[in-house]
N, C-alpha and C positions, 0 to 999 in steps of 0.2 A: 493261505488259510484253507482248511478244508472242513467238510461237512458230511459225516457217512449218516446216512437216515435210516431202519430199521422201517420196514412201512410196508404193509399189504397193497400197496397199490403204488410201486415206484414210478410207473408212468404218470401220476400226477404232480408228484413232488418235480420228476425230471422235466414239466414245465418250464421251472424257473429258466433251463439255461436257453428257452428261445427269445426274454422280456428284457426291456430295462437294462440296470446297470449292472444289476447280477448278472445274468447273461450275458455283456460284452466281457464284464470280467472272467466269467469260465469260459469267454472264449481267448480270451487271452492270458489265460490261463493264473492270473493273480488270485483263483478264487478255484478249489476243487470241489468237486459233489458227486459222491458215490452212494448207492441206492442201494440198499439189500432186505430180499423178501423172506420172512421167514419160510416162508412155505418151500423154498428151496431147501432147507434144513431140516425140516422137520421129518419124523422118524413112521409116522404113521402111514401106508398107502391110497388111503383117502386123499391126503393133501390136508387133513383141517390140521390147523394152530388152537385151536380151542375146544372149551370142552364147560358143560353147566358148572356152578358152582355148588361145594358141598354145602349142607343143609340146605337147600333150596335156594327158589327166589328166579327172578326173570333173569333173562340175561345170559351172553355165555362170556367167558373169560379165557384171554390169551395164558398159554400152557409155557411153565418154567422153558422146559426141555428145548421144543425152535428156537424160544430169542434168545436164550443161552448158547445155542449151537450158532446163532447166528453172530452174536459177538465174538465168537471164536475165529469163527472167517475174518474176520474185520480187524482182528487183532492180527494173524496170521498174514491180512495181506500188507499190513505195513510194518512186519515183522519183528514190531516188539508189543508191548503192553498199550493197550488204546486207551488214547485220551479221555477226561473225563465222560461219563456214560449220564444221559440226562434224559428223562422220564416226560414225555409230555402228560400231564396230567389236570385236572381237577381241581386237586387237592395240593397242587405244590406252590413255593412260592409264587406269588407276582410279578412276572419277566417285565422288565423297565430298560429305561436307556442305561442305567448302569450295568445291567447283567447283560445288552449288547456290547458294552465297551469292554465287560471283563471276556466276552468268549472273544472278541477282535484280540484282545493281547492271548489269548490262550493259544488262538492260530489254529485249533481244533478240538472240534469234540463230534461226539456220537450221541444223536437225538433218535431216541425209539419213541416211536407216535404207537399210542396206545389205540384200541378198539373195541367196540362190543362193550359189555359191563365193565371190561375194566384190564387189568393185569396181576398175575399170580401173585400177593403177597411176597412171598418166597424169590421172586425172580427181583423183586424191588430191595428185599431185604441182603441180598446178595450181591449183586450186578450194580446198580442203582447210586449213582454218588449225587445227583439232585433231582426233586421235581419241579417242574417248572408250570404254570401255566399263563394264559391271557388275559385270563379273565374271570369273571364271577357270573357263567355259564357255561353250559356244556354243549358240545359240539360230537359230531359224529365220529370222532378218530382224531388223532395228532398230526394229521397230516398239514393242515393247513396252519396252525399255530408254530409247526417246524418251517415253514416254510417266511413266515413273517418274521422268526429268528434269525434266519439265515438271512434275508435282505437287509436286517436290522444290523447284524453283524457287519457284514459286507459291507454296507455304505462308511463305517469305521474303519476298511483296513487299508492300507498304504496305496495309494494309486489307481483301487478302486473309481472314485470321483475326478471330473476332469479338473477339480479347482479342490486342495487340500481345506482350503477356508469355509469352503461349503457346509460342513459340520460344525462348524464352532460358534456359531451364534444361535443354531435350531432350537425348537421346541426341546424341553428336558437337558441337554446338554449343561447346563447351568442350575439346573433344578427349576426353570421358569422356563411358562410360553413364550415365543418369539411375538414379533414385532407383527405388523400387516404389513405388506407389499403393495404398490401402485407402479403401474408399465404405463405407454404410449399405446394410444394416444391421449394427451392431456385434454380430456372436450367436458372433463366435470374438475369439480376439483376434488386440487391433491395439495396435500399440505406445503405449504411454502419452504419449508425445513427440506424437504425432499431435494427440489428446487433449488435452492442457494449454492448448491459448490461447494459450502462449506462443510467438509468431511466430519470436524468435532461436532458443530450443530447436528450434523446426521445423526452423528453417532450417538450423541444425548437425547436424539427423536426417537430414535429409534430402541433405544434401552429404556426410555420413559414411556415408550408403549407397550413394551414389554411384560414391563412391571405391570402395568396398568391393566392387560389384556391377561395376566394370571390374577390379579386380585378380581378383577371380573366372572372371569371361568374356571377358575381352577384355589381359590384361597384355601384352598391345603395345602398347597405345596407352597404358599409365604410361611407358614409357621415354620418351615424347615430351613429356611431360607435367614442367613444371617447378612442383610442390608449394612455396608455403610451408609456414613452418616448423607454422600452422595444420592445414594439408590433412596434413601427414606424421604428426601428431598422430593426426587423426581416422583416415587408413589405419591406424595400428599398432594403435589402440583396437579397429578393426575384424576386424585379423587376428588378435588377440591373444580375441576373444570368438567371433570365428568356430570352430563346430565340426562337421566334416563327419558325424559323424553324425546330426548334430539340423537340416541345411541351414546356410542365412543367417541368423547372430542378429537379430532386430526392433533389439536395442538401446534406449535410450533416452538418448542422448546430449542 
């Protein structure tokens, strides 16, 4: 899988490859990440990529001409037509676990992190095949929203993670929160369900907290959510033992 970032500041996107799992991955190489600055591109002797916006207003605006010259490099060094081209922005979609699992099977794309007031119309209108953003706030530049794509991505793709299982029960995977976790040592308690051996009882504890820990935190995402007759089961079990003055029951389903 690969990741070429568009970004005035590659030294901080190039973080990623000293942390974590991203990092052992581009160092063994399941994971690539190439950085390009526009200001290497761009045509002006000053060095600037930007320039105010017509009619007025605060702010200056990244210029068509660089991050165009700069998709060009990026096309040219993997010598045919680059993968999709993705806008960090504002104003784009809401990046979720689904839009990491779709750029995991895409195997690559090209994330330009935007800055300053904004980016040229023009350069979006052209170049631009989606926007993406985090969130319902603004932030200083796209660097760090591309960089939370990229881990998001990466812990999806093959070999990435030391254990493939690791993904498939998490938060959102399913469209629900995951379960709570308890480790050693055992000196408070922990649900007996835990405890037993018995793999199915886990497995029904721990999808009945599930449930139970999104209809708590998160009941938007149950309306989206089509429950068998099982899962509607273990939610009522949940809500029916649930008592707000004692928290989240452990249960022992």
């Amino acid at each position: 899988m690969r990741f070429d970032v568009v970004t005035l500041f590659p030294e901080w996107v190039q973080q990623l490859e000293h942390y974590g799992v991203v990092g052992r991955a581009l160092r063994e190489e399941r994971l690539e990440l190439a950085t390009w600055n526009p200001r290497d591109y761009g045509a002006r002797d000053d060095g600037r990529v930007d320039d105010r916006p017509f009619g007025g207003g605060p702010g200056m605006v990244l210029q068509v001409e660089p991050l165009a010259q700069t998709l060009e490099a990026v096309e040219q060094s993997h010598g045919q037509p680059q993968q999709p081209v993705i806008l960090l922005a504002p104003d784009g979609e809401r990046f979720n676990q689904a839009w990491a699992a779709s750029l995991a099977e895409r195997g690559a794309a090209t994330l330009v992190c935007g800055r300053y007031q904004g980016v040229d119309q023009r350069f979006i209108d052209r170049y631009v095949d989606a926007s993406v953003s985090i969130g319902d706030f603004v932030l200083s530049g796209g660097e760090l929203p591309a960089m939370m794509m990229i881990d998001a991505a990466a812990r999806l793709t093959p070999g990435v993670l030391g254990d493939p299982a690791s993904t498939a029960a998490e938060s959102f995977t399913e469209g629900r929160l995951d379960a709570p976790y308890y480790t050693r040592p055992a000196t408070e308690h922990v649900p007996s369900a835990l405890l037993s051996g018995d793999h199915a009882r886990i497995a029904r504890w721990r999808l009945k907290q599930a449930l139970g820990a999104t209809w708590l935190k998160r009941p938007d995402l149950l309306d989206q959510l089509a429950l068998d007759a099982e899962k509607q089961r273990l939610l009522a079990e949940f809500i029916h033992e649930y008592s707000p003055n004692h928290g989240k029951d452990c249960g022992d389903a």
